[in-house]
PDB file of N, CA, C, O and CB in Angstrom:
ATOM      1  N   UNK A   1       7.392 -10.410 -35.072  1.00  0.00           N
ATOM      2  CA  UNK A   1       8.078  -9.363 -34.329  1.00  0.00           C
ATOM      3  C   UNK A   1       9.523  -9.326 -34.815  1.00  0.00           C
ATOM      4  O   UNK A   1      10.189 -10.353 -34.680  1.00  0.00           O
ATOM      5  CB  UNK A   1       7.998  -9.608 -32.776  1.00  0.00           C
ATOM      6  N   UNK A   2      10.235  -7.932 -35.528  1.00  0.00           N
ATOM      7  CA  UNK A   2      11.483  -8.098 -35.285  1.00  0.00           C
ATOM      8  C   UNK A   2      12.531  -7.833 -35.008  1.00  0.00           C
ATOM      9  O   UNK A   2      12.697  -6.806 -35.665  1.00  0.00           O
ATOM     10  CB  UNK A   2      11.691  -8.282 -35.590  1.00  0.00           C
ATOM     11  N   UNK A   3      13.643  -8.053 -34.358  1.00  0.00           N
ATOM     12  CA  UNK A   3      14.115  -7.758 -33.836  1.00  0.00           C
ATOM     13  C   UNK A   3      14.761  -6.453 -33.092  1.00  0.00           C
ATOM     14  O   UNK A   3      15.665  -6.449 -32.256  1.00  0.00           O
ATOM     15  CB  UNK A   3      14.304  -8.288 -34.190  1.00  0.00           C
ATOM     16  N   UNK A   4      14.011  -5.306 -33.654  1.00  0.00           N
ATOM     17  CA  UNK A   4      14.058  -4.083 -32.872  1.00  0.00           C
ATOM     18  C   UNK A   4      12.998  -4.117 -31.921  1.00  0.00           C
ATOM     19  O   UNK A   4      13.114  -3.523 -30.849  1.00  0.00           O
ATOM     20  CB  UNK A   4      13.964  -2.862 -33.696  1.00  0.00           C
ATOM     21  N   UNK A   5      12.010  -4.739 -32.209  1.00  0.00           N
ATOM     22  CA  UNK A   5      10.604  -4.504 -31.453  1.00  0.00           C
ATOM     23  C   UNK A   5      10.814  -5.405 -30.472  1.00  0.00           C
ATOM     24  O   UNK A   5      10.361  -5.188 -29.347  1.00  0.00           O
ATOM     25  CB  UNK A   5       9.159  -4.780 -32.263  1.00  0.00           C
ATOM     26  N   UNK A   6      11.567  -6.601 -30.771  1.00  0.00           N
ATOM     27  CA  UNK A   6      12.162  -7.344 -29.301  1.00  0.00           C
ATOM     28  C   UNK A   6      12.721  -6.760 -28.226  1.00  0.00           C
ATOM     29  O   UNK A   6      12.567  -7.072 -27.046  1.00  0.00           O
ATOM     30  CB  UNK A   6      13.162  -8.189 -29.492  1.00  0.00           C
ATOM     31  N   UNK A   7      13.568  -5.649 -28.818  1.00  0.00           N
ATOM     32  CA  UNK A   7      14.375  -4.882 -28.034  1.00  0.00           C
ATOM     33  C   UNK A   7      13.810  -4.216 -27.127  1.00  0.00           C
ATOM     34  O   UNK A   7      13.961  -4.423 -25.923  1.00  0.00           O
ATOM     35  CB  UNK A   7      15.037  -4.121 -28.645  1.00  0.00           C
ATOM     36  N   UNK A   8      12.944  -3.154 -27.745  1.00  0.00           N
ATOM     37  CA  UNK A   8      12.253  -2.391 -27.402  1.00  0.00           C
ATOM     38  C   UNK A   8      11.635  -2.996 -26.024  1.00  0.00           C
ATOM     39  O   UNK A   8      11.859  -2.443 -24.948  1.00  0.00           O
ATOM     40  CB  UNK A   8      11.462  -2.062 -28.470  1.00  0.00           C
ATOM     41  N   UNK A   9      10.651  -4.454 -26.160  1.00  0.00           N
ATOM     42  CA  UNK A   9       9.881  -4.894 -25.272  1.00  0.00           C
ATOM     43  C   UNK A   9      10.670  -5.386 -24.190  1.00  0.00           C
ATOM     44  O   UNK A   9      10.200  -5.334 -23.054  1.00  0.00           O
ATOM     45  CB  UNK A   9       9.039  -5.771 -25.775  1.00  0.00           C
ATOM     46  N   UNK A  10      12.027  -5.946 -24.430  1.00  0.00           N
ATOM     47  CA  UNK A  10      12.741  -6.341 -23.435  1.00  0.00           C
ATOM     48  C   UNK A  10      13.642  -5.033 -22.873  1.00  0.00           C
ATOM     49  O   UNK A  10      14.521  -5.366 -22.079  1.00  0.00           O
ATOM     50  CB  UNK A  10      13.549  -7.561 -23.925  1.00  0.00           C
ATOM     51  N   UNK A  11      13.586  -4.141 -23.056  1.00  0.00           N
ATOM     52  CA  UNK A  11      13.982  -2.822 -22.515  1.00  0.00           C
ATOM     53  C   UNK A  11      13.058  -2.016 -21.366  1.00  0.00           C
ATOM     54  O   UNK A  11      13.347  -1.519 -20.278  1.00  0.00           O
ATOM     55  CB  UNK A  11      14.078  -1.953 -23.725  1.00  0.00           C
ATOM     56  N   UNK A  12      11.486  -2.154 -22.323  1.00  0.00           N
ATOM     57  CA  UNK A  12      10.362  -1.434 -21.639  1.00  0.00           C
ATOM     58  C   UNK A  12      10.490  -2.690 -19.882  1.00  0.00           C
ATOM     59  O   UNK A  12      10.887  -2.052 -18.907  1.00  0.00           O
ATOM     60  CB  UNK A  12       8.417  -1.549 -22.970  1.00  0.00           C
ATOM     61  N   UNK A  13      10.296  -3.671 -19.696  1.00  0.00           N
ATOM     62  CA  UNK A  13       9.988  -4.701 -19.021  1.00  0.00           C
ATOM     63  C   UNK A  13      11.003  -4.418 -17.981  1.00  0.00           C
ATOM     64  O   UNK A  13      10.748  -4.574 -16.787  1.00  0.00           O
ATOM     65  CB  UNK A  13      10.001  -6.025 -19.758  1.00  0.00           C
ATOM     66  N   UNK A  14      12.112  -4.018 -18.403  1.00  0.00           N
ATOM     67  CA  UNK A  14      13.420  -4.241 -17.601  1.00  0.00           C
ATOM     68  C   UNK A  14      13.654  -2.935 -16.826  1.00  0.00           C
ATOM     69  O   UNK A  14      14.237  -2.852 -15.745  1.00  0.00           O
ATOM     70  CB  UNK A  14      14.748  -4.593 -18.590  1.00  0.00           C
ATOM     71  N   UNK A  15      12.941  -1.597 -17.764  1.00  0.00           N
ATOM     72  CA  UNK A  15      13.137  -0.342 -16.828  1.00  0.00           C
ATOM     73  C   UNK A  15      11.528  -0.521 -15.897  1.00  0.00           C
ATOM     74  O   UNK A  15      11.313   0.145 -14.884  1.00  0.00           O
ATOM     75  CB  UNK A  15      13.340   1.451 -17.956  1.00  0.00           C
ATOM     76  N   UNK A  16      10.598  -1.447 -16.417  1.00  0.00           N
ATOM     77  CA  UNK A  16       9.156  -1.668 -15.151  1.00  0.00           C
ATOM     78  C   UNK A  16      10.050  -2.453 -14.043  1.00  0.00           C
ATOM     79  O   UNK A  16       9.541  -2.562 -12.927  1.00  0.00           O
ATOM     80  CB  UNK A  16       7.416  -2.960 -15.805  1.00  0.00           C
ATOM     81  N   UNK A  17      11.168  -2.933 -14.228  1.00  0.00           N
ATOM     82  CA  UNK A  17      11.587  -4.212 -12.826  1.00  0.00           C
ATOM     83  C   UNK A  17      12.085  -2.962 -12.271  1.00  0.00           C
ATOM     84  O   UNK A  17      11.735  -2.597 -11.149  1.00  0.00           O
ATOM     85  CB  UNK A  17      12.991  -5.884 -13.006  1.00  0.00           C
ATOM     86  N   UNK A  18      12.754  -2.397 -12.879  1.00  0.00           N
ATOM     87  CA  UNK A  18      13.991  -1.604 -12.027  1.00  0.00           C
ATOM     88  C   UNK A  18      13.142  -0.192 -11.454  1.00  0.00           C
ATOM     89  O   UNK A  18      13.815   0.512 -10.700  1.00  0.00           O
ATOM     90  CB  UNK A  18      15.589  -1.082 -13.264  1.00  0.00           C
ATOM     91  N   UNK A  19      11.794   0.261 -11.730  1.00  0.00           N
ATOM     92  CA  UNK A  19      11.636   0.936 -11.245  1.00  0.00           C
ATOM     93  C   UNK A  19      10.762   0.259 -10.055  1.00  0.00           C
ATOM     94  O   UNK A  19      10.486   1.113  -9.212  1.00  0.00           O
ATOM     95  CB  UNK A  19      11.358   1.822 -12.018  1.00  0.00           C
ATOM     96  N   UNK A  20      10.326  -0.831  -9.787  1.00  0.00           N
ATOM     97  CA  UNK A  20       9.495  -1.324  -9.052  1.00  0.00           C
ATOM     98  C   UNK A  20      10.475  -1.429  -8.226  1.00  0.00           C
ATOM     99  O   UNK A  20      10.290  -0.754  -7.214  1.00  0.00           O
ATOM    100  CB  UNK A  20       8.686  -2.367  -9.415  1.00  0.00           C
ATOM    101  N   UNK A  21      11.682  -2.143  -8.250  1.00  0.00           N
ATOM    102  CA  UNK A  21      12.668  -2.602  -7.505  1.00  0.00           C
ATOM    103  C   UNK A  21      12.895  -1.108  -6.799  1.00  0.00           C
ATOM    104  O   UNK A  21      12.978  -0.983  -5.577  1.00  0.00           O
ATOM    105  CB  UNK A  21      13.944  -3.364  -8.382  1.00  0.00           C
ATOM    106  N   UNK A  22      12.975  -0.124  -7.623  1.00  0.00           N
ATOM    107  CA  UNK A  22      13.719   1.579  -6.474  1.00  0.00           C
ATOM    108  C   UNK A  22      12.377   1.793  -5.612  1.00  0.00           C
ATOM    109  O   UNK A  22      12.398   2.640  -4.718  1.00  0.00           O
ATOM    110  CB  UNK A  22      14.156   3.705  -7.713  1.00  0.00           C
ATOM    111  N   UNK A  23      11.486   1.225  -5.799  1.00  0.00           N
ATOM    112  CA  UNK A  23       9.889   1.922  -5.229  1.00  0.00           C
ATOM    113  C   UNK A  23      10.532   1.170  -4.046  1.00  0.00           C
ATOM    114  O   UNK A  23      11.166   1.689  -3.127  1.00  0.00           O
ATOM    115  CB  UNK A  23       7.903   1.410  -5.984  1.00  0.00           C
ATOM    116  N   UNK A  24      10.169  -0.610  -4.285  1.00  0.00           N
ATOM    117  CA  UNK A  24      10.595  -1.346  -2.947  1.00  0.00           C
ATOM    118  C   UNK A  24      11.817  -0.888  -1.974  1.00  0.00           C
ATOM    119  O   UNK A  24      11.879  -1.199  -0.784  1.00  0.00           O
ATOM    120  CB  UNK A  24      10.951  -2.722  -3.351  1.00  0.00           C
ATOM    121  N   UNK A  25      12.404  -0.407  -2.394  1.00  0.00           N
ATOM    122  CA  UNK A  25      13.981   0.060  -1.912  1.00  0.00           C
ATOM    123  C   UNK A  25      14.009   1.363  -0.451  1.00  0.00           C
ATOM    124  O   UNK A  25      14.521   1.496   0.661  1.00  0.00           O
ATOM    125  CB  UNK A  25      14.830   0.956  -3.618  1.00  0.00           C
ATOM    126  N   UNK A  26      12.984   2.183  -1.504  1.00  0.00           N
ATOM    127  CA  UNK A  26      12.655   3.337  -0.855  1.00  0.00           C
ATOM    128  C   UNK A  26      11.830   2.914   0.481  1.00  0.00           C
ATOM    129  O   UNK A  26      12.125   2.979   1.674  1.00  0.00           O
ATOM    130  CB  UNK A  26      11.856   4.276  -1.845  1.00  0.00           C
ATOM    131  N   UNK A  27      10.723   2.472  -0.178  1.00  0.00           N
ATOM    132  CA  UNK A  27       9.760   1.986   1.038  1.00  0.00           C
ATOM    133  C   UNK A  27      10.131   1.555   2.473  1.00  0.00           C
ATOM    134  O   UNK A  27       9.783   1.981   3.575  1.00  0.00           O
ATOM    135  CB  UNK A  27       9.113   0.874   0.605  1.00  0.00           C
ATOM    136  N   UNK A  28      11.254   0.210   1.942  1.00  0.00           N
ATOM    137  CA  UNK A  28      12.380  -0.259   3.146  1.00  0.00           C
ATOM    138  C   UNK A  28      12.972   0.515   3.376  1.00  0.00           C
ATOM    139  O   UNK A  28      12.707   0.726   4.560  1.00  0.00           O
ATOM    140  CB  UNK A  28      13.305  -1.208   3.037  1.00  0.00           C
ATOM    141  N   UNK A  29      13.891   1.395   2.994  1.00  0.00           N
ATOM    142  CA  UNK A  29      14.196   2.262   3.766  1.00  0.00           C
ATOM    143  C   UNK A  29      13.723   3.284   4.595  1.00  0.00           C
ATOM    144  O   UNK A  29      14.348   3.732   5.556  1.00  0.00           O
ATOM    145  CB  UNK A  29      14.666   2.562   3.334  1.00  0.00           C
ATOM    146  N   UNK A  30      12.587   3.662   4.213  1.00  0.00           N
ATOM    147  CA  UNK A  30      11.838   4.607   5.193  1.00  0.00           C
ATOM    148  C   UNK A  30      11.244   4.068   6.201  1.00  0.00           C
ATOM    149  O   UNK A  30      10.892   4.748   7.165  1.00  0.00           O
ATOM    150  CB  UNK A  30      10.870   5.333   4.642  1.00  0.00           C
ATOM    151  N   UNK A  31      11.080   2.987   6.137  1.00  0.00           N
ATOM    152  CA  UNK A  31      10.659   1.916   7.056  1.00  0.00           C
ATOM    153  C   UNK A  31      11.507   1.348   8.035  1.00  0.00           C
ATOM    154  O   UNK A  31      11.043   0.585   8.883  1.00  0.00           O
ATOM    155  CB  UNK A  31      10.268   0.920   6.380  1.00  0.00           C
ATOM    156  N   UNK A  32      13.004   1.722   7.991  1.00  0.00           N
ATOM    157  CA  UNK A  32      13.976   0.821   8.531  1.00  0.00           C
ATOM    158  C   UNK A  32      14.568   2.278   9.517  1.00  0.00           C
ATOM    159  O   UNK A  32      15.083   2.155  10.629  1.00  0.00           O
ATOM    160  CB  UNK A  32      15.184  -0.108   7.168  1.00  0.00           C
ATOM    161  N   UNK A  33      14.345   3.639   8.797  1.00  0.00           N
ATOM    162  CA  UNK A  33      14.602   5.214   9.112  1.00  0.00           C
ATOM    163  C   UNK A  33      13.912   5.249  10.195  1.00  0.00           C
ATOM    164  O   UNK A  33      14.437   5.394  11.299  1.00  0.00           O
ATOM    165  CB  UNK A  33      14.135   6.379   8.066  1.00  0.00           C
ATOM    166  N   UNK A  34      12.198   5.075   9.943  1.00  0.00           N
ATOM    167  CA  UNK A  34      11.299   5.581  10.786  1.00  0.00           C
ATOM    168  C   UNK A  34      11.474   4.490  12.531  1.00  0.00           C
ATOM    169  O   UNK A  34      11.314   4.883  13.686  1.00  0.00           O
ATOM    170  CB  UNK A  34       9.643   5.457   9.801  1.00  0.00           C
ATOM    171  N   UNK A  35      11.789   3.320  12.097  1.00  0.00           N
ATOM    172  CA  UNK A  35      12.019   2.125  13.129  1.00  0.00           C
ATOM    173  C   UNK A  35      12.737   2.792  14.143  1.00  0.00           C
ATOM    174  O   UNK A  35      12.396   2.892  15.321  1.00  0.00           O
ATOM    175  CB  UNK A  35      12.868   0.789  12.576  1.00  0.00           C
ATOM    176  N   UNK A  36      13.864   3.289  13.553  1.00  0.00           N
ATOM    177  CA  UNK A  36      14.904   3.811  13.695  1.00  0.00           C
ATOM    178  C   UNK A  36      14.735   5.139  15.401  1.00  0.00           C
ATOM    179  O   UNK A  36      15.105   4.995  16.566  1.00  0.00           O
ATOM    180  CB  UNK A  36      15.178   4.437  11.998  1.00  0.00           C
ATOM    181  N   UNK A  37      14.304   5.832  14.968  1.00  0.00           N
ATOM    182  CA  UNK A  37      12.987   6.764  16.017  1.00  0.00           C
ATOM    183  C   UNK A  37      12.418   6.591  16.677  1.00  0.00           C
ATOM    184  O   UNK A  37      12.232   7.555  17.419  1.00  0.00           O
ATOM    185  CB  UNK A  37      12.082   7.227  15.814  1.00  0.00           C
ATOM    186  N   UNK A  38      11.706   5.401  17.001  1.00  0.00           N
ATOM    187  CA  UNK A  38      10.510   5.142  17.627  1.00  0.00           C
ATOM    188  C   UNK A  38      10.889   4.587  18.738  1.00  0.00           C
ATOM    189  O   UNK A  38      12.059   4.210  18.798  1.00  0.00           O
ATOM    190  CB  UNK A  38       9.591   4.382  16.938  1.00  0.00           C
ATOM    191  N   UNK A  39      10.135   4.421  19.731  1.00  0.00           N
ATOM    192  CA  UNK A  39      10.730   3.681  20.934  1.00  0.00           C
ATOM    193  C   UNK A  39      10.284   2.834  20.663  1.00  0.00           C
ATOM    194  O   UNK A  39       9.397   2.749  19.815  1.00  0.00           O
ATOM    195  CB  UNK A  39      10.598   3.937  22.250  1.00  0.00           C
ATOM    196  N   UNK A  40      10.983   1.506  21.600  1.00  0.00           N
ATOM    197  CA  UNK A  40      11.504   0.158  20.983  1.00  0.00           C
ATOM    198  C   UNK A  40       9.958  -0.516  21.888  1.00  0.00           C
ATOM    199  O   UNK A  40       9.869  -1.672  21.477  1.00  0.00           O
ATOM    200  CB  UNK A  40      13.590  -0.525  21.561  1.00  0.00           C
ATOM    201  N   UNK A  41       9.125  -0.330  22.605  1.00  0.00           N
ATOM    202  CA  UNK A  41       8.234  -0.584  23.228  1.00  0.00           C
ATOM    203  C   UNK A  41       7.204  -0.060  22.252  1.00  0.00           C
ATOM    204  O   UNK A  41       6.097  -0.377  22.686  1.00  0.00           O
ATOM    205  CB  UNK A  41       8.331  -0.131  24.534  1.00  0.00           C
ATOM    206  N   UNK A  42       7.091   0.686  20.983  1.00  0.00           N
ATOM    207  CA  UNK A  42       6.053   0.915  20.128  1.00  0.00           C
ATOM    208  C   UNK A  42       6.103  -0.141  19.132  1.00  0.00           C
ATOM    209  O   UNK A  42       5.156  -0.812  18.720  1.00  0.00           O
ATOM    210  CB  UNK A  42       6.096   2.243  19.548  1.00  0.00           C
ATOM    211  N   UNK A  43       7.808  -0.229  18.666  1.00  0.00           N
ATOM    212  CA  UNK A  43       7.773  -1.390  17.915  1.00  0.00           C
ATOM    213  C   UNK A  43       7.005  -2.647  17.933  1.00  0.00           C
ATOM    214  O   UNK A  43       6.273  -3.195  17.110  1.00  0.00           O
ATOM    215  CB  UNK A  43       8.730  -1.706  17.970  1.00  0.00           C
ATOM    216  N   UNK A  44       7.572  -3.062  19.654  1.00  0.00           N
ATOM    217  CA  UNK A  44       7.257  -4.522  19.938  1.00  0.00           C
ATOM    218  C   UNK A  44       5.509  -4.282  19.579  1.00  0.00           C
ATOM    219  O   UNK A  44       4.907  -4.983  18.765  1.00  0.00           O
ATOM    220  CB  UNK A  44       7.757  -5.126  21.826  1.00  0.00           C
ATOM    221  N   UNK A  45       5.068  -3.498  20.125  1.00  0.00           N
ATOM    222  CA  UNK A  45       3.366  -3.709  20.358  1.00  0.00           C
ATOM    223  C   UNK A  45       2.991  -3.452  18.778  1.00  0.00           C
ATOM    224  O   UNK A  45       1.955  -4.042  18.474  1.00  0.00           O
ATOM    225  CB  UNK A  45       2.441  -2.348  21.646  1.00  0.00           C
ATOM    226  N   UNK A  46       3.491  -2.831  17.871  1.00  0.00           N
ATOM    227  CA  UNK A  46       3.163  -2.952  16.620  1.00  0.00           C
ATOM    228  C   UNK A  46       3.521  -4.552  15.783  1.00  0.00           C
ATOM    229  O   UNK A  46       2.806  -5.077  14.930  1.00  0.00           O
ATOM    230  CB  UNK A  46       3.891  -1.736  16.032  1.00  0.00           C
ATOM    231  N   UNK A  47       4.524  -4.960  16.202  1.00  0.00           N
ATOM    232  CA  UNK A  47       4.930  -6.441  15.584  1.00  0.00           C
ATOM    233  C   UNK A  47       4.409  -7.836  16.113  1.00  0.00           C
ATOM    234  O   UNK A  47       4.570  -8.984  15.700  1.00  0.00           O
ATOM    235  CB  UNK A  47       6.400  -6.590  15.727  1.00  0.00           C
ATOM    236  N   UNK A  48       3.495  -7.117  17.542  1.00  0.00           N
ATOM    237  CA  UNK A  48       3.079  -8.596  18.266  1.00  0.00           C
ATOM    238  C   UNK A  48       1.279  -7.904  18.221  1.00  0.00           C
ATOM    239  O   UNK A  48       0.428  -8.680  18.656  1.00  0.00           O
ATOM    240  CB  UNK A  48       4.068  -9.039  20.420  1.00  0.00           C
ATOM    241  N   UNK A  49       0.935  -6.931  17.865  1.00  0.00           N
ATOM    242  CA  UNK A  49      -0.342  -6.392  17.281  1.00  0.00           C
ATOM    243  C   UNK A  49      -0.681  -7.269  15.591  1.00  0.00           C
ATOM    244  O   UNK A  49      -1.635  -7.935  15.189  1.00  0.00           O
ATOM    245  CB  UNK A  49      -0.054  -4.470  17.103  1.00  0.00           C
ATOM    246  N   UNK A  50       0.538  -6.873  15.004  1.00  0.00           N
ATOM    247  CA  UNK A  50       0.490  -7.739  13.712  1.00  0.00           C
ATOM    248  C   UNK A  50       0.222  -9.272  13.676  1.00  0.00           C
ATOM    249  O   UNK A  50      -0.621  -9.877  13.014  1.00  0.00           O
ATOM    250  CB  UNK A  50       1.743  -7.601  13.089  1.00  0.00           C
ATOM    251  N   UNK A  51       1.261  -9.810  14.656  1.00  0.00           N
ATOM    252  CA  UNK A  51       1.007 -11.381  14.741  1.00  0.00           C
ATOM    253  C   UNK A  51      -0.168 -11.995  15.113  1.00  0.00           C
ATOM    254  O   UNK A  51      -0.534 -13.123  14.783  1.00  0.00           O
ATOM    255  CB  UNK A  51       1.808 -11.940  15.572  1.00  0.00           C
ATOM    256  N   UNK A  52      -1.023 -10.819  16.155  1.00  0.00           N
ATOM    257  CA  UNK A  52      -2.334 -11.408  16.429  1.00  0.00           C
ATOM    258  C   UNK A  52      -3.033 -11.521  15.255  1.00  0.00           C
ATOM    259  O   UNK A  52      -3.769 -12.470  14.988  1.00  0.00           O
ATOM    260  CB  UNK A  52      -3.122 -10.672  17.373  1.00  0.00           C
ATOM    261  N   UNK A  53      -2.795 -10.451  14.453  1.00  0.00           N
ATOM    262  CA  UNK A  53      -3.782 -10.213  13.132  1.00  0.00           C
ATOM    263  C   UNK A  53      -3.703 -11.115  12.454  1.00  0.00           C
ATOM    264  O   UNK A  53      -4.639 -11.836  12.106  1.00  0.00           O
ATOM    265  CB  UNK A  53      -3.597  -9.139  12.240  1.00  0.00           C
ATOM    266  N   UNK A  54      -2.485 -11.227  12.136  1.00  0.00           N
ATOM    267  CA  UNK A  54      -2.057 -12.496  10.848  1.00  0.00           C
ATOM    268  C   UNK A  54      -2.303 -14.164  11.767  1.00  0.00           C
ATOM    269  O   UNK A  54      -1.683 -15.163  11.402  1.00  0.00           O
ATOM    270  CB  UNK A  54       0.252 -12.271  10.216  1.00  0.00           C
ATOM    271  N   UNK A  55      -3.529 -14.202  13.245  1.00  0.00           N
ATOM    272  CA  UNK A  55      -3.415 -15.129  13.535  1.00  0.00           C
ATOM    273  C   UNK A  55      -2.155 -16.397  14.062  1.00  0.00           C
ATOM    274  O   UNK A  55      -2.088 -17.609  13.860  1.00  0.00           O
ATOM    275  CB  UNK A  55      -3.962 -15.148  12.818  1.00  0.00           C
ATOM    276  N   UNK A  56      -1.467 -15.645  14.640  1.00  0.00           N
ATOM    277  CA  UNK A  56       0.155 -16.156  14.750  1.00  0.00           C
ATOM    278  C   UNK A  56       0.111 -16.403  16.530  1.00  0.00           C
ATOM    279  O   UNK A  56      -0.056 -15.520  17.371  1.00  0.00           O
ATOM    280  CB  UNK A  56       1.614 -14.630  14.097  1.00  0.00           C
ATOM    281  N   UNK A  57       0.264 -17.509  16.713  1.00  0.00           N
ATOM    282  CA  UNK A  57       0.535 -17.702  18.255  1.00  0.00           C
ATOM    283  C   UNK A  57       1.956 -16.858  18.778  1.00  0.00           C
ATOM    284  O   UNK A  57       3.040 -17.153  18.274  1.00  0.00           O
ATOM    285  CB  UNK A  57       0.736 -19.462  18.554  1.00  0.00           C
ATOM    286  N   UNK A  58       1.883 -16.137  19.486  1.00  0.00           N
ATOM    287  CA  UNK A  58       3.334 -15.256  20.230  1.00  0.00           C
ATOM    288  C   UNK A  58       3.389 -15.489  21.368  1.00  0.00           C
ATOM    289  O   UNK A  58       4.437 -15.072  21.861  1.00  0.00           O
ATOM    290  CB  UNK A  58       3.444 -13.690  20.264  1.00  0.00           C
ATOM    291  N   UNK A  59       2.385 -16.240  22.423  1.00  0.00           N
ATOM    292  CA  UNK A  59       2.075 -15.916  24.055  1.00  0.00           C
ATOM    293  C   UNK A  59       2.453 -18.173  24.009  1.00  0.00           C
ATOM    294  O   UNK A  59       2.398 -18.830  25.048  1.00  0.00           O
ATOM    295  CB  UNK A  59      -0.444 -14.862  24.671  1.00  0.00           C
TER     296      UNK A  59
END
């Protein structure tokens, strides 16, 4: 391999992080937006709905 084709691969790799990284970004934020809205009594029953799932003692 040389050294342009290094480039290349360490370029391609670095714009896959950075676009994965804006996907994650977005996600949390729409997620943190929508929280944002909701009444705080939908939350709880969605986050202590989850803990049952994931098997998590809460009670």
């Amino acid at each position: 391999m040389n050294n342009a084709a290094a480039i290349r691969t360490l370029s391609a790799s670095r714009i896959e992080s950075l676009k994965a990284a804006f996907v994650a970004l977005v996600i949390g934020l729409g997620l943190v937006y929508g929280a944002g809205f909701a009444n705080s009594e939908t939350v709880h029953d969605a986050a202590h709905d989850s803990r049952h799932a994931l098997s998590f003692p809460c009670h």
